[in-house]
C-alpha positions in Angstrom: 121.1 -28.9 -1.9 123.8 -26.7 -2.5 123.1 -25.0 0.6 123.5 -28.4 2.5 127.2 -28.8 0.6 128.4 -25.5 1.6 127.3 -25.8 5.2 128.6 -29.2 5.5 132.1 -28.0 4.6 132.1 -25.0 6.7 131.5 -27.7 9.5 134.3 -29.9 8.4 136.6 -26.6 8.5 136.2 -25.0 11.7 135.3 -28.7 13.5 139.3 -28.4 13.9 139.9 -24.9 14.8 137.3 -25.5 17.9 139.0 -28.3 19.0 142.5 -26.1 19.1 140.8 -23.5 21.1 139.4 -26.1 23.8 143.2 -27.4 24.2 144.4 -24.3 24.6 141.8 -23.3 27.4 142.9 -25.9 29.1 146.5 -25.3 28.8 146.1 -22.1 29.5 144.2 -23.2 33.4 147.5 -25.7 33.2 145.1 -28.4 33.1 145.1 -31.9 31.4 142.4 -33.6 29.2 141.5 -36.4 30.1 138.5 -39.2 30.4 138.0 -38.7 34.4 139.1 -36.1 37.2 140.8 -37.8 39.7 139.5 -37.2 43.4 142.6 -34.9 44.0 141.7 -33.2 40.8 139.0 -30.2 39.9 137.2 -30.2 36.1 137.7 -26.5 35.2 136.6 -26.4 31.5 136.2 -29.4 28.5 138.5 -30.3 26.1 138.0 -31.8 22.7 136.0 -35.0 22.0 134.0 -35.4 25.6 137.4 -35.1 27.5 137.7 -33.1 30.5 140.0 -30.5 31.4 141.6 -31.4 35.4 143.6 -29.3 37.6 145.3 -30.8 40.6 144.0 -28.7 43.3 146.1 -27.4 46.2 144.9 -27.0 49.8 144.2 -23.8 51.3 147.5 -22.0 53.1 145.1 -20.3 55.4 142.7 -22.9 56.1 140.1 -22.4 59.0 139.8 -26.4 60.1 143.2 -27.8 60.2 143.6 -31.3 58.0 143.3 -34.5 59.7 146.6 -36.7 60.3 147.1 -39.4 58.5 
């Protein structure tokens, strides 16, 4: 039992600690957490609490096939 109480409340310490470090990854990729990518958007890592960590992403410079016009 006393086992259980000392486990418990490692938990409850580091439970924030992990959550800083998942933030931080994703500021580090200049990413932002959120619910959903959107389509212009890549996931690149997870944040905190089931969100995801999006990067706009940029076409290719050098691309091979030109983009259609719009």
């Amino acid at each position: 039992m006393r086992t259980c109480l000392v486990l418990c409340a490692l938990l409850a310490v580091l439970a924030p600690a992990r959550a800083a470090f998942l933030d931080e990854k994703c500021l580090r990729y200049r990413g932002r957490c959120v619910s959903s990518c959107l389509k212009s958007e890549e996931l690149v890592a997870l944040c905190h609490r089931a969100l995801k960590c999006c990067v706009h992403v940029e076409q290719c410079q050098n691309a091979l096939i030109p983009p259609l016009p719009t």
